[in-house]
C-alpha positions as a printed Julia matrix, in Angstrom:
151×3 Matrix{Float64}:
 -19.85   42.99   -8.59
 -21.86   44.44   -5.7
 -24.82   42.41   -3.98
 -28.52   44.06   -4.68
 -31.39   42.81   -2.76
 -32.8    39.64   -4.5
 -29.87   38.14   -5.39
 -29.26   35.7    -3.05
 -33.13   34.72   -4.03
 -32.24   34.64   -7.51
 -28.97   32.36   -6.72
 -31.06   29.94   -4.42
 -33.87   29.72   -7.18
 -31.74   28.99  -10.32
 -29.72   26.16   -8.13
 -32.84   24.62   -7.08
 -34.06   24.31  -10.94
 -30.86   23.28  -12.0
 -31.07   20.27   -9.2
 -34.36   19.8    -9.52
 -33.45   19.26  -13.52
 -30.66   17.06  -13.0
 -32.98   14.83  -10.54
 -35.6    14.35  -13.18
 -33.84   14.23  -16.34
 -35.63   16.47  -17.84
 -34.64   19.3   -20.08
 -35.63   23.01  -18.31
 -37.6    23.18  -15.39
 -41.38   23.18  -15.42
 -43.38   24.37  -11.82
 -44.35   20.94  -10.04
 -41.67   18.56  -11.48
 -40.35   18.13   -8.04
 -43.54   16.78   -6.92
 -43.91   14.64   -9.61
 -40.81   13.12   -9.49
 -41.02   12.52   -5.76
 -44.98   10.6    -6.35
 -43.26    8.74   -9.15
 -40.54    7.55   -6.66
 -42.53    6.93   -3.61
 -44.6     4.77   -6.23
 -41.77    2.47   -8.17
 -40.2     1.58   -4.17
 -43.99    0.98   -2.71
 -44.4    -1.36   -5.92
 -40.84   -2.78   -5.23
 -42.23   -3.05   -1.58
 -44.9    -5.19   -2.88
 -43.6    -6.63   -5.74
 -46.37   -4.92   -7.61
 -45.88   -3.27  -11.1
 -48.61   -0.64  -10.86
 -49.14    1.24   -7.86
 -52.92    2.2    -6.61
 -53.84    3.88   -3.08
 -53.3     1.28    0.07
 -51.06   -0.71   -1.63
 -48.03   -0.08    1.11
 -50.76   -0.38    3.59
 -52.5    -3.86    2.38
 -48.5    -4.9     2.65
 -47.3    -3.79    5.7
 -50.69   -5.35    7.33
 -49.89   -9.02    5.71
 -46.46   -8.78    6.12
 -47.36   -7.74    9.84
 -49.98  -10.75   10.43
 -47.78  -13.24    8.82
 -44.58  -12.41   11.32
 -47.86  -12.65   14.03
 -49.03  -16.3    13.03
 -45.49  -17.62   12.37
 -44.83  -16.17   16.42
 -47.83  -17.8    17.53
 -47.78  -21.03   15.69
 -51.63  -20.59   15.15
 -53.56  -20.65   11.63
 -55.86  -17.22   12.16
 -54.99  -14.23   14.27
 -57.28  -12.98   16.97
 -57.35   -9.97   19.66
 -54.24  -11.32   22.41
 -52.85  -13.74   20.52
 -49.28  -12.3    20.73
 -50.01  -11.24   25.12
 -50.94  -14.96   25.16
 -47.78  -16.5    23.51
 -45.55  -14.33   24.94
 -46.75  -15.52   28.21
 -46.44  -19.27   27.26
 -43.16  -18.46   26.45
 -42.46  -17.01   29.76
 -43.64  -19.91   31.67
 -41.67  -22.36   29.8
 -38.5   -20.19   30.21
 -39.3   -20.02   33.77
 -39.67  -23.9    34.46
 -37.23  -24.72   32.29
 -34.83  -22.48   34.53
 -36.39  -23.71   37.73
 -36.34  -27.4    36.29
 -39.56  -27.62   37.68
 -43.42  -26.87   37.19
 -45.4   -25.0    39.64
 -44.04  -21.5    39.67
 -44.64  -19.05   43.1
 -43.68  -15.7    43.44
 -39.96  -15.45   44.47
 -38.91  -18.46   42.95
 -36.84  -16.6    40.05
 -34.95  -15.17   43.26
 -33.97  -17.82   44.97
 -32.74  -20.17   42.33
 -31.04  -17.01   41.13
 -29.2   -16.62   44.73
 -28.57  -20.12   44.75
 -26.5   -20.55   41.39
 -24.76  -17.17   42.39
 -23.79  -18.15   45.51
 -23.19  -22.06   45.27
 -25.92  -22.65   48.36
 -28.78  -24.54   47.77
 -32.08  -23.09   47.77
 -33.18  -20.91   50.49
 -30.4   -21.47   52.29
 -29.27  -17.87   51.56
 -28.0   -15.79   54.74
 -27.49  -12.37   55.22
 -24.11  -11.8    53.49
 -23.72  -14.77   51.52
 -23.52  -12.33   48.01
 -20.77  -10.31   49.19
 -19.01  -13.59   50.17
 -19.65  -14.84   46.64
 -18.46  -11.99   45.17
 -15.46  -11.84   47.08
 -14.57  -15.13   46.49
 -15.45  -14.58   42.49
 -12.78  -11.67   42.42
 -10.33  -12.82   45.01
 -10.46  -16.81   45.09
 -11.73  -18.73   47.88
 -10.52  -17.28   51.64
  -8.01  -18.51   53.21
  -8.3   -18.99   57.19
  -5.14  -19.11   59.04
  -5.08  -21.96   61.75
  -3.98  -21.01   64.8
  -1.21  -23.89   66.08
């Protein structure tokens, strides 16, 4: 059988129907069942979404917003939600972390760095030198150095 022009068309066509058929359910092909079967789709997982049997415009919206701004107060620990309520907590949160890693209130810039230095290097803090991380890392991969004494 030789090709004529079309028939690839005609092949692609006929396979979509048929696909487009066996998605719906339906007997033949009518123009616009795709569509439909797609909206009715989109609408039974929105109302799954939801837990709502009949689907009407905003529903998915309405959801994702309360589903959104209970996650927020549950964060926050607050009753009602208002503009920087989430910049606010997350910044509590930080300061807590950071005196509860300091062990101490009254944070100033640099802090975080020191007592950083200090548990990686075994000093105390601020007593860091010039050198002191290379030591510590030596010692971490090597074990502790070993001075020869000279008799």
């Amino acid at each position: 059988e030789e090709y004529e022009l079309g028939d690839l068309s005609v092949a692609l066509d006929t396979f979509a129907k048929e696909e487009v058929t066996r998605m719906t359910g339906k007997e033949g092909y009518e123009f616009g069942d795709l569509s439909v079967e797609i909206d009715a789709r989109v609408k039974r997982a929105v109302g799954e979404f939801t837990g709502k049997v009949t689907y009407t415009p905003g529903d998915l919206q309405a959801e994702i917003r309360r589903r959104v701004a209970k996650q927020v107060l549950e964060y926050t620990g607050k009753d009602g939600y208002e503009f920087g309520d989430i910049t606010r907590e997350i910044n509590r949160r930080r300061a807590v972390w950071v005196e509860s890693y300091l062990g101490r209130e009254g944070y100033e810039f640099g802090d975080l760095t020191k007592k950083a230095l200090a548990d990686f290097t075994g000093k105390k803090e601020g007593e860091y030198r010039f050198g002191d991380i290379s030591k510590a890392i030596g010692s971490k991969l090597f074990g502790p150095r070993k001075r020869k004494r000279d008799d």
